[in-house]
Backbone bond lengths (Angstrom), bond angles and torsions (degrees), N, CA, C in turn:
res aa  C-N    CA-C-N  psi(-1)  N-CA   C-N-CA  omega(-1)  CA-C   N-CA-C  phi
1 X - - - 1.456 - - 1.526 109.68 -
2 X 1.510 125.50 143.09 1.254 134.33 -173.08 1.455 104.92 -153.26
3 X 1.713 107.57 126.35 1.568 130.80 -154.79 1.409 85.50 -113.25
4 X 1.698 96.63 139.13 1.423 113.67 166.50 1.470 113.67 -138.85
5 X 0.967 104.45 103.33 1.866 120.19 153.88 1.190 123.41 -71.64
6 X 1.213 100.22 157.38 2.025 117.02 169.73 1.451 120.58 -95.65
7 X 1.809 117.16 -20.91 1.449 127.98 -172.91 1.416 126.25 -121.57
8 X 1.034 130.53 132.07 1.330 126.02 178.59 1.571 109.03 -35.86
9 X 1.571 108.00 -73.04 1.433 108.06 -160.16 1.720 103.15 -76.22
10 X 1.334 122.30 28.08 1.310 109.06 151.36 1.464 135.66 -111.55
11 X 1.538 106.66 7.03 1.039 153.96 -170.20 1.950 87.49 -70.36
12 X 1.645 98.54 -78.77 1.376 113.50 -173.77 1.858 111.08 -55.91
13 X 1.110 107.94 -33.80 1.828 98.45 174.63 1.119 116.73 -78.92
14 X 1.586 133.20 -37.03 1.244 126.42 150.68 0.943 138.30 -71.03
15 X 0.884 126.30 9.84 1.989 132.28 150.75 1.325 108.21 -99.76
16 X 1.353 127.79 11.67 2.175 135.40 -169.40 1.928 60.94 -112.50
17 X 1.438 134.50 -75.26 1.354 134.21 -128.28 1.435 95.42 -65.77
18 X 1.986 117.77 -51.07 1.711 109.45 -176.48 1.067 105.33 -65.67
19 X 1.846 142.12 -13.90 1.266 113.64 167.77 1.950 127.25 -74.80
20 X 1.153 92.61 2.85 1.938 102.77 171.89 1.455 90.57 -116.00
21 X 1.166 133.72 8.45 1.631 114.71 170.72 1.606 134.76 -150.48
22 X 1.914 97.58 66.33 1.868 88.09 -170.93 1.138 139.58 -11.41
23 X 1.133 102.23 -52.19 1.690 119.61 -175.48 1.424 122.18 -55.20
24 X 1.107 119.22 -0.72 1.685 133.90 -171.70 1.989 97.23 -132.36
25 X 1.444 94.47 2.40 1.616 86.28 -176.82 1.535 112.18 -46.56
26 X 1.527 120.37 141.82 1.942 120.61 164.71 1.394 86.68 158.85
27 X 1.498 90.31 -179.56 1.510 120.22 -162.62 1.426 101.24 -75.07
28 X 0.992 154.97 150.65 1.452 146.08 86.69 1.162 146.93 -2.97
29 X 1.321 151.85 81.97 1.105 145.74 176.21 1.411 147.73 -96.27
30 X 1.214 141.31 85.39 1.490 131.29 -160.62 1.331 131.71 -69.69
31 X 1.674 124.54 107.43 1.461 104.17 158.40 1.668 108.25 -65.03
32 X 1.503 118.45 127.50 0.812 145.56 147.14 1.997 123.50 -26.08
33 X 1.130 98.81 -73.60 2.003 115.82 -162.12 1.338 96.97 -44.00
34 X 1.055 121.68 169.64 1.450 118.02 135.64 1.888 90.56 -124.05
35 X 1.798 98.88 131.31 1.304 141.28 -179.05 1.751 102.97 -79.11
36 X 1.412 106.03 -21.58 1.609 101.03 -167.12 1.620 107.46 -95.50
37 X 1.912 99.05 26.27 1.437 88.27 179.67 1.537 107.90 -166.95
38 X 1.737 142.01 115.80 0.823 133.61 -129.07 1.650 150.32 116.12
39 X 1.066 118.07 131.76 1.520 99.50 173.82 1.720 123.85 -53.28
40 X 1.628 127.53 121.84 1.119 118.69 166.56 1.333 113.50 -111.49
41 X 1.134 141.36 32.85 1.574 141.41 -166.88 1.606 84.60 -97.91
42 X 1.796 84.71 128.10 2.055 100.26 174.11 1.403 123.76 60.32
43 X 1.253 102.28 20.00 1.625 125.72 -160.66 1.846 95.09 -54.51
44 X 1.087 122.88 -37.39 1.743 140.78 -179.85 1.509 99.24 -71.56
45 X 1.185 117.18 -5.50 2.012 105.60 -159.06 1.455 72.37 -117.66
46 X 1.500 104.02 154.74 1.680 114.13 151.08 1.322 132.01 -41.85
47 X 1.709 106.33 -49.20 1.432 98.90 -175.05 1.685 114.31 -60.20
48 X 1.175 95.23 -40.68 1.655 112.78 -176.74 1.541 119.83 -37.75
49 X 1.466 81.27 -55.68 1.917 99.22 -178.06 1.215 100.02 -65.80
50 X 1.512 135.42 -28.37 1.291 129.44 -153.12 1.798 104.13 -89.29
51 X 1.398 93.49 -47.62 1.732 105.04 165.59 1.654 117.22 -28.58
52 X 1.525 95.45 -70.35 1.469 111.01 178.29 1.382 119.35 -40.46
53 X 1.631 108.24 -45.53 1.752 110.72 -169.98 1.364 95.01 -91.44
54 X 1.338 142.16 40.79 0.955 130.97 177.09 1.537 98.46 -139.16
55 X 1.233 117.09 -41.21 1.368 112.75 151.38 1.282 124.49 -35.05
56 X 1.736 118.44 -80.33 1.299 127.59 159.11 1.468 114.69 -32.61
57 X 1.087 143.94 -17.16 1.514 139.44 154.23 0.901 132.38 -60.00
58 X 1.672 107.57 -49.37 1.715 123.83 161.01 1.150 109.01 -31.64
59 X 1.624 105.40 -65.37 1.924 129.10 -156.81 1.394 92.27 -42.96
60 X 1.183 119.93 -57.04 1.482 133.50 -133.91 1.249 132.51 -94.55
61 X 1.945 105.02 -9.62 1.207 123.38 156.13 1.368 121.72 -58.40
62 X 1.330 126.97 135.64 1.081 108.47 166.51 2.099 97.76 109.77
63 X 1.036 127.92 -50.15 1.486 153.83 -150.24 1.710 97.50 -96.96
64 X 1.550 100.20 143.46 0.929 112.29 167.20 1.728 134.39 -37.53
65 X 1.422 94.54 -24.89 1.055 118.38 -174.83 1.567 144.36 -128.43
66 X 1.537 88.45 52.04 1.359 117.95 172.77 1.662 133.24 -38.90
67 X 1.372 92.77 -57.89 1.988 99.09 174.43 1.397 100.44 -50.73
68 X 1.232 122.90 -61.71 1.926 128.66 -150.29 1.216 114.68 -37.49
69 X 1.205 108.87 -23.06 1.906 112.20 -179.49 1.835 104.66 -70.76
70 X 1.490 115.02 -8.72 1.330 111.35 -167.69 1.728 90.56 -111.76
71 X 1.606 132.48 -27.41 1.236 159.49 -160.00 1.774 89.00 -72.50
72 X 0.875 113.80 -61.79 1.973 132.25 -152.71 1.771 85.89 -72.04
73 X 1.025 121.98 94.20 1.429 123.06 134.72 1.866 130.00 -109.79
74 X 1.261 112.31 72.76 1.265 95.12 -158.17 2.068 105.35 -93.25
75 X 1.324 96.09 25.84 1.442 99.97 -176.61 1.729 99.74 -86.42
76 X 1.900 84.43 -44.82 1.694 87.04 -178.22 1.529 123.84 -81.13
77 X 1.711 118.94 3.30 1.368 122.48 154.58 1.095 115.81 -60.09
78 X 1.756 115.61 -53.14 1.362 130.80 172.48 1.203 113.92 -38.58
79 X 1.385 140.22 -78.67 1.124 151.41 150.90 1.520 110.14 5.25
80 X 1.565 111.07 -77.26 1.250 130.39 -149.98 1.825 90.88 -60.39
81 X 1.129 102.76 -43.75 1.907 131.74 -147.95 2.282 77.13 -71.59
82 X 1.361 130.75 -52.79 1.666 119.21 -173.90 1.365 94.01 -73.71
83 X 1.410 132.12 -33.86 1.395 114.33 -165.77 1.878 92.30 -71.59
84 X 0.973 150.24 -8.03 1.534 135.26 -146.07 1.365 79.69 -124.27
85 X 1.071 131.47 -71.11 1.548 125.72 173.03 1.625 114.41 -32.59
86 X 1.016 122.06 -38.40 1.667 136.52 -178.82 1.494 111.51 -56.95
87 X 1.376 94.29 -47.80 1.907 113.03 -162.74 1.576 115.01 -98.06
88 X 1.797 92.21 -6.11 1.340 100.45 -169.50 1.590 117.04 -125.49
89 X 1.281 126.78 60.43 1.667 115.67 -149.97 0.905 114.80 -90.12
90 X 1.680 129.00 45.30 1.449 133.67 162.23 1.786 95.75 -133.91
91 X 1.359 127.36 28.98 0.950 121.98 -167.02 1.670 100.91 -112.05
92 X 1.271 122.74 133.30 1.651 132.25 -157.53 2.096 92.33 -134.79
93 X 1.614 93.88 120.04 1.050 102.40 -174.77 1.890 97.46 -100.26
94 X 1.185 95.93 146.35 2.154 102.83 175.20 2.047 91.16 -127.97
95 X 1.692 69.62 137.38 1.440 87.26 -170.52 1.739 93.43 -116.52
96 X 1.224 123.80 120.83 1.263 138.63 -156.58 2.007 91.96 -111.33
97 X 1.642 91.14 127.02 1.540 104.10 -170.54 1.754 110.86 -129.48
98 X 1.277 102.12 94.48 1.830 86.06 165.77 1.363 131.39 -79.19
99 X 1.311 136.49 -162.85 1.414 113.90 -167.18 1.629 91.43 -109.23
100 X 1.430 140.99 91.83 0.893 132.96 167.49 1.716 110.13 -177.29
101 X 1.612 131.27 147.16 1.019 137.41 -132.62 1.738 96.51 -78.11
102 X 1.065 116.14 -34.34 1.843 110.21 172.53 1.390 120.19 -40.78
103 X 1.679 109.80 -46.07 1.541 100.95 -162.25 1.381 67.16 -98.96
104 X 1.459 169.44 -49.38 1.499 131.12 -138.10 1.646 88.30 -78.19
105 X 0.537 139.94 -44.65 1.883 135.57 -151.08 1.642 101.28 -68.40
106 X 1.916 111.28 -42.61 1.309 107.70 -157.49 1.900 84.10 -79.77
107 X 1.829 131.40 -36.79 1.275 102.34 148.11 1.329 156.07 -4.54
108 X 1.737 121.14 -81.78 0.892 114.26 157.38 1.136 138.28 -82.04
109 X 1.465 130.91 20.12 1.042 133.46 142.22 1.574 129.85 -67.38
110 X 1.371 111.40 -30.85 1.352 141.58 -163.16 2.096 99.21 -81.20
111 X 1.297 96.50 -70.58 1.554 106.13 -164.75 1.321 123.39 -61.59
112 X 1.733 118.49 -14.73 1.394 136.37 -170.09 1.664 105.32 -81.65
113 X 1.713 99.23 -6.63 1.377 83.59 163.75 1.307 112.67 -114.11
114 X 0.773 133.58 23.73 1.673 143.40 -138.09 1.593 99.30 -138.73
115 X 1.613 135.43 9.06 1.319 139.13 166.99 1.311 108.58 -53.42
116 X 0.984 145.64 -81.79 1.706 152.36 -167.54 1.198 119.29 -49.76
117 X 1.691 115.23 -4.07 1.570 126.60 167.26 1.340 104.42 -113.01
118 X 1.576 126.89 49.29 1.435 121.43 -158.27 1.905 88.10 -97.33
119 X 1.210 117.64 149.25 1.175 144.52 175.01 1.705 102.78 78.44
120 X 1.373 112.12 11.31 1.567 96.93 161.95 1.655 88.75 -127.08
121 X 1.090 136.99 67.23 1.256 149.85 176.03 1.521 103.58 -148.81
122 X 1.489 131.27 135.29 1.026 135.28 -149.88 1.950 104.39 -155.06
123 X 1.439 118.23 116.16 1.097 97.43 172.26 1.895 125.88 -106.80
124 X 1.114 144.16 155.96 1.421 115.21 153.20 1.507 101.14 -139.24
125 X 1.488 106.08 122.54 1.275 142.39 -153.87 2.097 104.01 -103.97
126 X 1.286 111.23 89.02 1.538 109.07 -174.78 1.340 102.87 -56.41
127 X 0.968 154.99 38.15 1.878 153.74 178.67 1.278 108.94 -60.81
128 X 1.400 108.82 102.50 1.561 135.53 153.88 1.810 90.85 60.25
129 X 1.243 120.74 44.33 1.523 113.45 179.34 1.410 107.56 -118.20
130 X 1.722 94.08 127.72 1.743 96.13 160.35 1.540 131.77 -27.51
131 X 1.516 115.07 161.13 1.067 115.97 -172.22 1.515 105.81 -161.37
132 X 1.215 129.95 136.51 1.586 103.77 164.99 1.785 119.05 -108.17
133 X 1.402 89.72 142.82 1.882 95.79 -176.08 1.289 121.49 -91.79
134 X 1.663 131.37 164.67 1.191 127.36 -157.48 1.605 110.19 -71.68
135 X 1.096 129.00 9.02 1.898 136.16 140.44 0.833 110.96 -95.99
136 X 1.486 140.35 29.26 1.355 131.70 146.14 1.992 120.00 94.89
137 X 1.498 70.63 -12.20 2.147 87.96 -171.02 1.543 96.37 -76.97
138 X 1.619 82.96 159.26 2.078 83.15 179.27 1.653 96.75 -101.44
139 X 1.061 107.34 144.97 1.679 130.42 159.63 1.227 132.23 -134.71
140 X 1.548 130.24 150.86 0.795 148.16 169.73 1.609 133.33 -53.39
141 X 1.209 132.91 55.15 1.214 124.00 -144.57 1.699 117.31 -77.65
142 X 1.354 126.40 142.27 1.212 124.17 156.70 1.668 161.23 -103.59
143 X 1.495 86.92 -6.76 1.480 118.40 151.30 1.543 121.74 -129.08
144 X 1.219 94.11 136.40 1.759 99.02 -173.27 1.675 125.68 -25.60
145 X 1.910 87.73 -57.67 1.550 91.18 167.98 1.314 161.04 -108.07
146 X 1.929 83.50 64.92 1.692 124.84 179.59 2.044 75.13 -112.57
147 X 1.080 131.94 -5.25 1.631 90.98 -170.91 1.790 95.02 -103.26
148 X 1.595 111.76 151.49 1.260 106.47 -173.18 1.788 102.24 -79.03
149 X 1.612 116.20 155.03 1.019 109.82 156.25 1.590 140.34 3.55
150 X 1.665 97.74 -84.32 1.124 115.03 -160.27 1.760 105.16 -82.62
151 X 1.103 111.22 6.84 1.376 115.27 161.70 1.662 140.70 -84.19
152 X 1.532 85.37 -30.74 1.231 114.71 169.68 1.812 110.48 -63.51
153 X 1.042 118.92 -20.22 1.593 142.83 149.57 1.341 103.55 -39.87
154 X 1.277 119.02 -68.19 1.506 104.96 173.43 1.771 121.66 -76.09
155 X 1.440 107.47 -26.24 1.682 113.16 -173.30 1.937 106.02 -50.25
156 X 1.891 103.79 -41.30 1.562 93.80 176.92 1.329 140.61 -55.04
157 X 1.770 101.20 -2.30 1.464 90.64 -174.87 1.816 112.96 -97.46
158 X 1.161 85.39 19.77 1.434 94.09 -167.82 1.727 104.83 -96.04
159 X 1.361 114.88 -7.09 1.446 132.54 -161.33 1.732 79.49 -72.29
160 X 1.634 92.81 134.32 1.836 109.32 162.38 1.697 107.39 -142.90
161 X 1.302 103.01 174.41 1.590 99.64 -166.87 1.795 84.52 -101.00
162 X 1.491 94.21 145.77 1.880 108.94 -170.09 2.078 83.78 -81.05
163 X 1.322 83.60 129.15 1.543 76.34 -170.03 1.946 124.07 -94.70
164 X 1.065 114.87 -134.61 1.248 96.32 175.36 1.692 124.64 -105.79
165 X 1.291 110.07 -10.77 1.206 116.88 167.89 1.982 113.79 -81.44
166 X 1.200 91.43 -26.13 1.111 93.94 165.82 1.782 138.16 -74.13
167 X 1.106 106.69 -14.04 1.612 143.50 158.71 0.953 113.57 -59.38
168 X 1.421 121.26 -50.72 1.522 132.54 173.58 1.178 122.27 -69.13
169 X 1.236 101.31 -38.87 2.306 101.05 -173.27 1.172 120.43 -106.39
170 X 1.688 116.83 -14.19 1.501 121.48 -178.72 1.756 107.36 -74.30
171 X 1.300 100.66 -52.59 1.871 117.78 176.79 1.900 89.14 -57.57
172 X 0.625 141.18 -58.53 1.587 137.83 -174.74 1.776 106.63 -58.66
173 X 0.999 124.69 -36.36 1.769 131.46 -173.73 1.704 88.97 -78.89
174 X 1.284 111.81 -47.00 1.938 113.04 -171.15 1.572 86.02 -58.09
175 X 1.690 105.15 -80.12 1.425 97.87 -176.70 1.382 127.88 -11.02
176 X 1.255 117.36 -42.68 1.517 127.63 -152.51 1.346 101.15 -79.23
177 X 1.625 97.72 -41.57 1.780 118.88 -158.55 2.109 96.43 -73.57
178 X 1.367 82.99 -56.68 1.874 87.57 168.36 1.468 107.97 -40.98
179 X 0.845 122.02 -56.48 1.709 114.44 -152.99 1.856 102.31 -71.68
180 X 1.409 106.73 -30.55 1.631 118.45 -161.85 1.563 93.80 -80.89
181 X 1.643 127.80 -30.24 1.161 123.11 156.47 1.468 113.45 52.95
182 X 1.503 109.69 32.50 1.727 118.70 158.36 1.521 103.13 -61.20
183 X 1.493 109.93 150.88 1.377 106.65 164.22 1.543 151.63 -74.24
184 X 1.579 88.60 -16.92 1.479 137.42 -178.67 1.431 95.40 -110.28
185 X 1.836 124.52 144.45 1.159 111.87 176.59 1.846 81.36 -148.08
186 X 1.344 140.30 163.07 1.525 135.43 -148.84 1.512 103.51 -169.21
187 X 1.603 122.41 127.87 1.180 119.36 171.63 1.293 104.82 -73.59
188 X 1.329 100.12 152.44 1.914 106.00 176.69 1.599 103.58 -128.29
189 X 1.522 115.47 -1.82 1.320 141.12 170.06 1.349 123.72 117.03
190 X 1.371 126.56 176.10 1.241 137.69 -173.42 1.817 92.63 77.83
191 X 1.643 93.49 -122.92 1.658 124.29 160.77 1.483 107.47 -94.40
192 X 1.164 127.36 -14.05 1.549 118.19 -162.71 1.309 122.48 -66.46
193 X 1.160 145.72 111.28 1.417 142.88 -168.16 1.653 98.50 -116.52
194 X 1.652 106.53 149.70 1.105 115.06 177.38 1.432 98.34 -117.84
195 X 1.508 123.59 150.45 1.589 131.24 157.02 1.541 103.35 -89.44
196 X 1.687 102.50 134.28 1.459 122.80 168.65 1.277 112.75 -113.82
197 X 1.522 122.38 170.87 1.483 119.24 163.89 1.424 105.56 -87.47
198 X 1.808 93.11 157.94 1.728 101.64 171.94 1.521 126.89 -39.97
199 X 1.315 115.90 -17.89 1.447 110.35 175.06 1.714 118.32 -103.79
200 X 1.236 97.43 52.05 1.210 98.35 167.81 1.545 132.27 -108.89
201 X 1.090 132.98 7.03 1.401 148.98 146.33 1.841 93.90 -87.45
202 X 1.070 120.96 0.37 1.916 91.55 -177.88 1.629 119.17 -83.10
203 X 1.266 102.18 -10.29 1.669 102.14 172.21 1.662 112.63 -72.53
204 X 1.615 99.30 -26.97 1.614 98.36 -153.83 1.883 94.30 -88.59
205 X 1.428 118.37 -25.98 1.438 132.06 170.45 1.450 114.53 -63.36
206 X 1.337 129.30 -24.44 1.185 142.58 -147.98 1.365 97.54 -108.88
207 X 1.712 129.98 -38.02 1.192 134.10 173.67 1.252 127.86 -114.19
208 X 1.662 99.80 35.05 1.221 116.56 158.52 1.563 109.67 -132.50
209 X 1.025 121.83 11.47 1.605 142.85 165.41 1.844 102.28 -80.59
210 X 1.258 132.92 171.29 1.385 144.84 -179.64 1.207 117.94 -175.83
211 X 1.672 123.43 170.40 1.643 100.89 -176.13 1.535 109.34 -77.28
212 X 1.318 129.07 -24.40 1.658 123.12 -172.92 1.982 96.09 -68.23
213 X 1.590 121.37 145.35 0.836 123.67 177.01 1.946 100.62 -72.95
214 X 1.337 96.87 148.29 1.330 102.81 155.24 1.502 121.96 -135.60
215 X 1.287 112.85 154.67 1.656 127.20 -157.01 2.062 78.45 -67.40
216 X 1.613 106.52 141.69 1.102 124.38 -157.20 2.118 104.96 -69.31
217 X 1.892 103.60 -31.73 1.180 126.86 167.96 1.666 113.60 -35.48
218 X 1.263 89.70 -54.88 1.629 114.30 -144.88 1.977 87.59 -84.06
219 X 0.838 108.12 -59.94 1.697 113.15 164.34 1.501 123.10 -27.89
220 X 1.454 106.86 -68.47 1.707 124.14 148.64 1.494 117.72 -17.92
221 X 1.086 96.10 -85.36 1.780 129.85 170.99 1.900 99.82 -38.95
222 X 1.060 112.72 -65.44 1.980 94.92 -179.08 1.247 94.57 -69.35
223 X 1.764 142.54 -56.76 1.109 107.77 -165.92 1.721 134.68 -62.69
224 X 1.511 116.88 1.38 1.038 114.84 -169.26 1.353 107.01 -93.94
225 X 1.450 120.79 -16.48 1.306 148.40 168.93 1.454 119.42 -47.84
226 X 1.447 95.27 -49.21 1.684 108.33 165.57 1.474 140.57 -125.48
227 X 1.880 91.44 24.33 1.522 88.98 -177.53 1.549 111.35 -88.18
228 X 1.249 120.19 145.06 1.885 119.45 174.22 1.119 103.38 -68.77
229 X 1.599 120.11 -67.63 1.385 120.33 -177.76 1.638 107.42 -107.57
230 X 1.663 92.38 108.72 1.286 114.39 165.73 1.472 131.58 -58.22
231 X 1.719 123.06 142.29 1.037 109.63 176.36 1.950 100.14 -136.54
232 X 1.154 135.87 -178.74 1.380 126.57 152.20 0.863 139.72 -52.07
233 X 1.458 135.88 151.34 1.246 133.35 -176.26 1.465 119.38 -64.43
234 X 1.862 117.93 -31.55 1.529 120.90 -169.45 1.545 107.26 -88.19
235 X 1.580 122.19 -5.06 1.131 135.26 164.00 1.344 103.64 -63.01
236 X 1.515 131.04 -95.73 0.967 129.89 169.01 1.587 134.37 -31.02
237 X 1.145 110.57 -33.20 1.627 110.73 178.98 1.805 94.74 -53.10
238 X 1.945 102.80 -47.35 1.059 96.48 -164.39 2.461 117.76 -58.76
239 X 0.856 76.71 -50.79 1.702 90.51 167.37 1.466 109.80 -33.05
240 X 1.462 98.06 -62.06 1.546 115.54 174.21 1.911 102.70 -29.44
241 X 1.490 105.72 -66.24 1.307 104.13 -174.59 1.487 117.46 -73.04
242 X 1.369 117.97 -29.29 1.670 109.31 167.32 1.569 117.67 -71.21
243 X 0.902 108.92 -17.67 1.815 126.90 166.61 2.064 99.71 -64.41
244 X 0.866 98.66 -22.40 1.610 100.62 -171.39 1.353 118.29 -122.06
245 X 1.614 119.11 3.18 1.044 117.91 -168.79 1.897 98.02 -111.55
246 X 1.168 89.33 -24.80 1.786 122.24 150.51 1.261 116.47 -36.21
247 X 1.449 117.11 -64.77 1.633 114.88 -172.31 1.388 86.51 108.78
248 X 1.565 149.34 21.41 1.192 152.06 173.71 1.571 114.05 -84.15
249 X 1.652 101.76 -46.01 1.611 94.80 -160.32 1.916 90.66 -146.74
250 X 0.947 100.66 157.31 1.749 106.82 -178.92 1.558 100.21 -118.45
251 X 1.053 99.94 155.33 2.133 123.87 -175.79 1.389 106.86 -121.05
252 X 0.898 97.25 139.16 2.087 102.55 168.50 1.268 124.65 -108.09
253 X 1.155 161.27 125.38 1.701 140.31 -163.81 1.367 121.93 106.37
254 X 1.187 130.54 159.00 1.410 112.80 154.52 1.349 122.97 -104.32
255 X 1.606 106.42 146.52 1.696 118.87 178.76 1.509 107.43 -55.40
256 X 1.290 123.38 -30.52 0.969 113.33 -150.48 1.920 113.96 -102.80
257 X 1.322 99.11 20.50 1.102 119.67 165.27 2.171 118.35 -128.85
258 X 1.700 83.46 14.24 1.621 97.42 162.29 1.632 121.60 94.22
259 X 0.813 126.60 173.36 1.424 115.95 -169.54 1.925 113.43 -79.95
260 X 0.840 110.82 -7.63 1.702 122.53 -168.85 1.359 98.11 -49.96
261 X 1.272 125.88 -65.44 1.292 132.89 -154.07 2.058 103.94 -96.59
262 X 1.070 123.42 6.49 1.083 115.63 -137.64 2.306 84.43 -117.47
263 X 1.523 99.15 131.32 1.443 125.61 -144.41 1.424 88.20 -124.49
264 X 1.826 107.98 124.39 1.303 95.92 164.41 1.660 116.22 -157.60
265 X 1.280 109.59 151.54 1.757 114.18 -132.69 1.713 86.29 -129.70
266 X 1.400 124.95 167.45 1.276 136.53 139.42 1.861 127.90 -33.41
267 X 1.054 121.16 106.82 1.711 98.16 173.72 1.559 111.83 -33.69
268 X 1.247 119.45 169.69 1.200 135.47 173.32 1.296 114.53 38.98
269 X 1.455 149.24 -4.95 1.732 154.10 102.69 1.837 88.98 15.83
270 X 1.928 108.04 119.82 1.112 112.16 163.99 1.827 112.63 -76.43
271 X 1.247 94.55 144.68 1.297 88.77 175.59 1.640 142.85 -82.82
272 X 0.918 124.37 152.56 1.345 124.62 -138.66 1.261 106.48 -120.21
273 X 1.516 108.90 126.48 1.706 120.98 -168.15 1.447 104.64 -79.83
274 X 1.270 119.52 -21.85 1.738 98.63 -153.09 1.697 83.42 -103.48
275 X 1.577 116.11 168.10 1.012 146.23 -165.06 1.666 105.41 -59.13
276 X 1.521 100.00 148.68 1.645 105.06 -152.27 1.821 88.02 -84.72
277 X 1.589 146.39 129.02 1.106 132.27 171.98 1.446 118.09 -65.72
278 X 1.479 133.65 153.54 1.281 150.47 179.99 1.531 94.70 -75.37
């Protein structure tokens, strides 16, 4: 058996869960991208892919997270993931789904190649399902790693093989989503994803901005506090700067010594003598 995620930190709860549960014993594997954000037109063709990592290069200057553009190979997971299936024909891959547009997107991006291994392909899809949290209360979870361990004990029985009609219409909805090539792409539920334009976090950035500067962290940090539909932080930083390149919002610092120091206020917000708060 071989587990595939969309998130880092779900990576770490499901490997805490196969150590309370043989029966789910295997590797882990991460797609990397997040699909729910970006150019995807020709995303399968070279040029396409090449677009994308070149985008993500832009993003990423500047960001904590500089290497990852060299880190993200998820063509050669792909790859690796038919050759192991090939060499291995009792080998059953689980494709691990929370309810939110990152892991559905890096999904159907993922499974459309994955037809010719149909019935040893397996999905389990967390959709709008109870859960209980470490006080005992039930919730609704939306990324995997909000679910505890030992819950995930019950999430396996939910594992089914993605079947063959399903092969057919999901790769056709991506298709669809590829070609419409919004930059922003948004669960609206089930599997259904909608494409938006790039300015669609700019209302929610914009009214969490004010005239006193705030340290760029700390900005991040409340909006993640109250966003419904979440997106990354190097997404938004980026907005952040088309928001400012606009005449929308002003920065303090330079980028080019990284986001740490870097302060950001309303345009036209007088500026402010006393010390920027943490």
């Amino acid at each position: 058996m071989l587990h595939i995620v969309f998130q880092e930190a779900d990576t770490a709860v499901l490997q805490k869960a196969i150590e309370l549960d043989e029966t789910i014993a295997g590797e882990v594997w991460q797609i990397k991208d997040d699909f729910a954000v970006g150019p995807v037109e020709g995303i399968y063709e070279t040029e396409g892919y090449q677009a994308r990592r070149d985008w993500w290069k832009m993003l990423l200057e500047s960001s904590p997270y500089t290497e990852q553009i060299d880190l993200v190979d998820d063509k050669m997971t792909v790859h690796n993931l038919l050759k192991k299936l090939e060499e291995e024909p009792e080998l059953e891959v689980w494709i691990w789904l929370g309810q939110n547009q990152h892991d559905v997107c890096g999904y159907y991006w993922m499974m459309s190649q994955l037809k010719d291994y149909q019935g040893r392909i397996f999905v389990l899809y967390m959709n709008n399902l109870p859960f209980i949290n470490e006080k005992g209360g039930i919730f609704y979870p939306t990324a995997l790693h909000e679910i505890q361990p030992k819950e995930f004990l019950k999430a396996k029985k939910l594992a089914r093989p993605i079947t063959l009609s399903e092969f057919e219409i999901d790769p056709d909805e991506w298709k669809k989503l590829c070609s419409e090539n919004g930059m922003v792409r948004i669960l609206e539920g089930g599997k259904k994803i909608a494409s938006k334009e790039a300015d669609f976090y700019d209302k929610e950035i914009l009214s969490a901005v004010n005239t006193e500067p705030q340290k760029l962290h700390k900005l991040l940090g409340n909006m993640f506090g109250k966003m419904k539909i979440k997106t990354g932080d190097v997404f938004l930083v980026w907005r952040i700067k088309e928001l400012i390149n606009a005449g929308k919002l002003e920065a303090g610092g330079d980028w080019a010594k990284g986001w740490k120091e870097i302060t950001i206020k309303l345009a036209g917000a007088p500026v402010q003598t006393e010390v920027v708060t943490e």
